[in-house]
C-alpha positions in Angstrom: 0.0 0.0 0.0 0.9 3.7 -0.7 2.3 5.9 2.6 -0.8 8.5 3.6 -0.9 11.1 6.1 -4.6 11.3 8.6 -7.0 13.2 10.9 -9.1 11.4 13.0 -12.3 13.0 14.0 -14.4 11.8 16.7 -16.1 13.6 19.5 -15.4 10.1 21.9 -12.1 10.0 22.9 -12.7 6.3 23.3 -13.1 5.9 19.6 -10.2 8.2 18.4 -7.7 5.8 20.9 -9.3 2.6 19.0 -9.1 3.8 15.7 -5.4 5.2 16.5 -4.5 1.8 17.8 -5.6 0.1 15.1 -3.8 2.2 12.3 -1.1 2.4 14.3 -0.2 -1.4 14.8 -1.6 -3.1 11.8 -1.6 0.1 9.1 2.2 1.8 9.4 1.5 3.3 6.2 -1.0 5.3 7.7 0.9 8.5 9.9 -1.8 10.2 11.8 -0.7 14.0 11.8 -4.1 15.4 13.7 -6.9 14.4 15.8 -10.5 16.6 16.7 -13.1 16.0 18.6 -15.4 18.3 17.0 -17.0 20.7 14.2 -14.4 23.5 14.9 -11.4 22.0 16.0 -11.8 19.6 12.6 -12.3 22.2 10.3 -9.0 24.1 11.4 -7.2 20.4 11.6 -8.3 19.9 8.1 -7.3 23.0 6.5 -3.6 23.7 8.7 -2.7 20.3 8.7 -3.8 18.9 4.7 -4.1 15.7 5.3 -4.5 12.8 2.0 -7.6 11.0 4.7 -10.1 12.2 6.6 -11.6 9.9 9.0 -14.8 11.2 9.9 -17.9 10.5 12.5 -21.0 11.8 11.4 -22.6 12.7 15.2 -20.0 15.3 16.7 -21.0 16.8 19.9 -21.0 20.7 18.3 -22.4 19.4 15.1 -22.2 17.0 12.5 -19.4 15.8 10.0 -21.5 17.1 7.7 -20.9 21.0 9.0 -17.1 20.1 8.8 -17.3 19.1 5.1 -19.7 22.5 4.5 -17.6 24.7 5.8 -14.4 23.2 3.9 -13.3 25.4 0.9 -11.6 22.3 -0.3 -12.0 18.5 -0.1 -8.7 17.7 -1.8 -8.4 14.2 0.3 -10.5 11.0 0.8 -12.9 11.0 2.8 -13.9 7.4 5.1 -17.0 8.0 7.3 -17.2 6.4 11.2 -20.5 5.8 12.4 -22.2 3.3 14.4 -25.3 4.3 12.4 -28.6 2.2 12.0 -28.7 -0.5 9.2 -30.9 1.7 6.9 -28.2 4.8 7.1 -25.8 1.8 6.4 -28.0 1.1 2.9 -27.8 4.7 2.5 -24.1 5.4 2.4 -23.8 2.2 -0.1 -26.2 3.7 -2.1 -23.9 6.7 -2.4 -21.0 4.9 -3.0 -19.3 6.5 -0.1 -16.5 4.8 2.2 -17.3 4.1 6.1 -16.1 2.4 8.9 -19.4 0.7 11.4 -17.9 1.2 14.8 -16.3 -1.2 16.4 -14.1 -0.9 13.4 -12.6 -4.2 12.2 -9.0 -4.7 10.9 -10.2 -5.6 7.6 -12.7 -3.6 7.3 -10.2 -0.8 7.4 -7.6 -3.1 5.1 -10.7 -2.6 2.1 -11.2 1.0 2.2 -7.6 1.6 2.2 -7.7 -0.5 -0.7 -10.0 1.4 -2.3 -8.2 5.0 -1.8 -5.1 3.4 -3.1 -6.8 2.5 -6.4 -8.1 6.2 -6.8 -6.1 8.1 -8.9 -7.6 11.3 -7.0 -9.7 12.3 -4.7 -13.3 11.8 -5.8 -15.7 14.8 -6.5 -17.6 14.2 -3.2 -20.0 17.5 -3.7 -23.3 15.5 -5.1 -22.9 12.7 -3.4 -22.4 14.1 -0.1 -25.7 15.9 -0.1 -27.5 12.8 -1.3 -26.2 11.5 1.7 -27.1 14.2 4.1 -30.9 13.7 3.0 -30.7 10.2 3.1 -29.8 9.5 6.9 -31.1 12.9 8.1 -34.7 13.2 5.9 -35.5 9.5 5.6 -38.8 10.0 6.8 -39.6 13.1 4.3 -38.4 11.0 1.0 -40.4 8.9 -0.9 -38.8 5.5 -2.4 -39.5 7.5 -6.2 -37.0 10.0 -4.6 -34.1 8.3 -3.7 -30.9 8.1 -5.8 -28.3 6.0 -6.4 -24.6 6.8 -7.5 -23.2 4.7 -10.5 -20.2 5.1 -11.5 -18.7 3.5 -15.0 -14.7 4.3 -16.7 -16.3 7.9 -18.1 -19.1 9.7 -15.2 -20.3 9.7 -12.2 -24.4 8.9 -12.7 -27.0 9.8 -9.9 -29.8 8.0 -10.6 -33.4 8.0 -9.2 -34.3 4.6 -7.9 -37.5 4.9 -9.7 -36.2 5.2 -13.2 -34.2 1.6 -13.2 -35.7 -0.8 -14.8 -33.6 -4.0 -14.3 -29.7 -4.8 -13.5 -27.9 -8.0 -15.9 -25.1 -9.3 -14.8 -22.1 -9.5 -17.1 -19.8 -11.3 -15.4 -17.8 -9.2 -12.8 -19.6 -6.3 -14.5 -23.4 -4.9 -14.0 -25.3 -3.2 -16.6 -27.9 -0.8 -15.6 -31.1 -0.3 -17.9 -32.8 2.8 -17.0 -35.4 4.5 -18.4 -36.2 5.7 -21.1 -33.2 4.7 -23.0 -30.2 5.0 -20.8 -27.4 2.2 -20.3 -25.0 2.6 -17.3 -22.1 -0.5 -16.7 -20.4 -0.5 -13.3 -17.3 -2.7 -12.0 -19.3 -4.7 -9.3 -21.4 -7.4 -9.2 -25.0 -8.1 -9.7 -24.6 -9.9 -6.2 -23.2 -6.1 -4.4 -26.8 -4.4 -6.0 -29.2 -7.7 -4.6 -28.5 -6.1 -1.4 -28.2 -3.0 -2.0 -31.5 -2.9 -3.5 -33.5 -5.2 -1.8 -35.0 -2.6 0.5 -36.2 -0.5 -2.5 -38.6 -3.1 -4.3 -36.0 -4.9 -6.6 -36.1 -8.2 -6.8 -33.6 -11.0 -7.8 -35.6 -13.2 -10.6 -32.5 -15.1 -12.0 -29.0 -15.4 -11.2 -28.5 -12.9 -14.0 -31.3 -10.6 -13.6 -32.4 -8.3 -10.7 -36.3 -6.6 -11.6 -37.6 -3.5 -10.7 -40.8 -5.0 -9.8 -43.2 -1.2 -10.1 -41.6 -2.0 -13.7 -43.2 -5.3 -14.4 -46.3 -5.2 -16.7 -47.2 -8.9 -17.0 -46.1 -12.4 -16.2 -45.3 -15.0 -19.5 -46.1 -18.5 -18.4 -44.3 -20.2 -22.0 -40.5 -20.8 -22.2 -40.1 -21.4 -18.6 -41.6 -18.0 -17.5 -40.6 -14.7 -17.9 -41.6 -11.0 -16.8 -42.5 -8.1 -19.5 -41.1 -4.8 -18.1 -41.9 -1.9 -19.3 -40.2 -0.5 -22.6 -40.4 -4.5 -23.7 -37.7 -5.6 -22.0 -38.5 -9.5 -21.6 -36.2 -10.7 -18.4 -36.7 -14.8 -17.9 -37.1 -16.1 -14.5 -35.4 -19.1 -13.1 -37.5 -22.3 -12.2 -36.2 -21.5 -8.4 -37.5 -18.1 -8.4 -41.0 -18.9 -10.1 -43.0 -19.5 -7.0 -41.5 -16.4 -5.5 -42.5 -14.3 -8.3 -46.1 -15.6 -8.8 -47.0 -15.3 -5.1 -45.5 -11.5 -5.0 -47.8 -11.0 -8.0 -50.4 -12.5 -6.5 -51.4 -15.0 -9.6 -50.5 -18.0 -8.2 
């Protein structure tokens, strides 16, 4: 791995010792050249001290590590969230294709988002994303599922994509391909397997090992060839003879 300088921010002095520990004995790439404990003291870390990572905790006790990043003239370094938020703020910052930690923070855990930095060839433009985030965790209850976005990225662009708009995910090998409407295409490096989950909560459903459905997309049911769903725009997606029963009983044909 490639040698990086750090700040740790974290408003528990408990969790800034852990996370130093950790770095410190299993990361000695990492040199930690700051810590803060809050909005303020971060903010001045941040831009005196210029560090390549950020490692950041959402709940400070003066504010949020969402005022830190707001009130940063530049975010010229990667950013890793800390938070020992709920499971749907966990869907939400994989939705956003952000880097975090979940407290206690796990060796390698920390070994894959390091990973991940060292593959970037720069920072990422964090500006979009960021506030996609901020109104996911903090206005869950105001968003409707039509609403919500997620963040695609392929070799060219970073896409933000309503939820509502997909239409179904194919696998190509190691590769996804996104079909959105009304005539967009969008391939990703992960796996169909990374969106299942990811998706789940939002009414996609897996109806082949190649296929995951939209299913406010599907128009009818086909009961020749094995079965298979008509989405709309045409698209014909088959379903596997493991899924069928699934699939009729959500459609309520059974």
């Amino acid at each position: 791995m490639k040698n990086y300088t750090a700040i740790i921010i974290d408003d528990e002095t408990q969790a800034r010792n852990a996370l130093r520990d950790l770095i410190q004995t299993d990361f000695p790439n990492i040199s930690i050249i700051g810590e803060a404990d809050g909005v303020e003291t971060a903010v001045q870390a941040i831009s005196t001290k210029k560090p390549q990572i950020v490692f950041l905790d959402i709940n400070l006790g003066d504010g949020s590590g969402f005022d830190v990043l707001e009130q940063l003239t530049n975010k010229d370094f990667s950013l890793i969230f800390t938070t020992a938020y709920s499971e749907y703020a966990i869907a939400a910052f994989k939705l956003n294709a952000i880097d975090y930690l979940l407290k206690p923070i796990l060796e390698e855990d920390m070994g894959r988002a390091l990973e991940k930095i060292d593959r970037q060839n720069s920072p990422n433009d964090l500006s979009m994303q960021l506030e996609l985030l901020k109104e996911m965790v903090h206005d869950s209850s105001k968003a409707t599922r039509a609403e919500k976005k997620i963040v695609l990225k392929d070799n060219e662009s970073v896409h933000f994509i309503k939820m509502s708009e997909i239409i179904f995910c194919k696998s190509e090998g190691s590769y996804t391909e996104f079909t959105i409407a009304p005539h967009q295409r969008i391939t990703v490096s992960n796996n169909l397997k990374e969106y299942e989950e990811k998706l789940a909560p939002y009414n996609f459903l897996r109806v082949h090992h190649s296929y995951i459905v939209n299913i406010d997309m599907i128009v009818r049911y086909n009961k020749g060839s094995g079965g298979s769903l008509i989405l709309e725009g045409g698209h014909e997606i088959p379903v596997s003879q493991r899924k069928r029963d699934m699939v009729l009983d959500l459609l309520s044909i059974n």
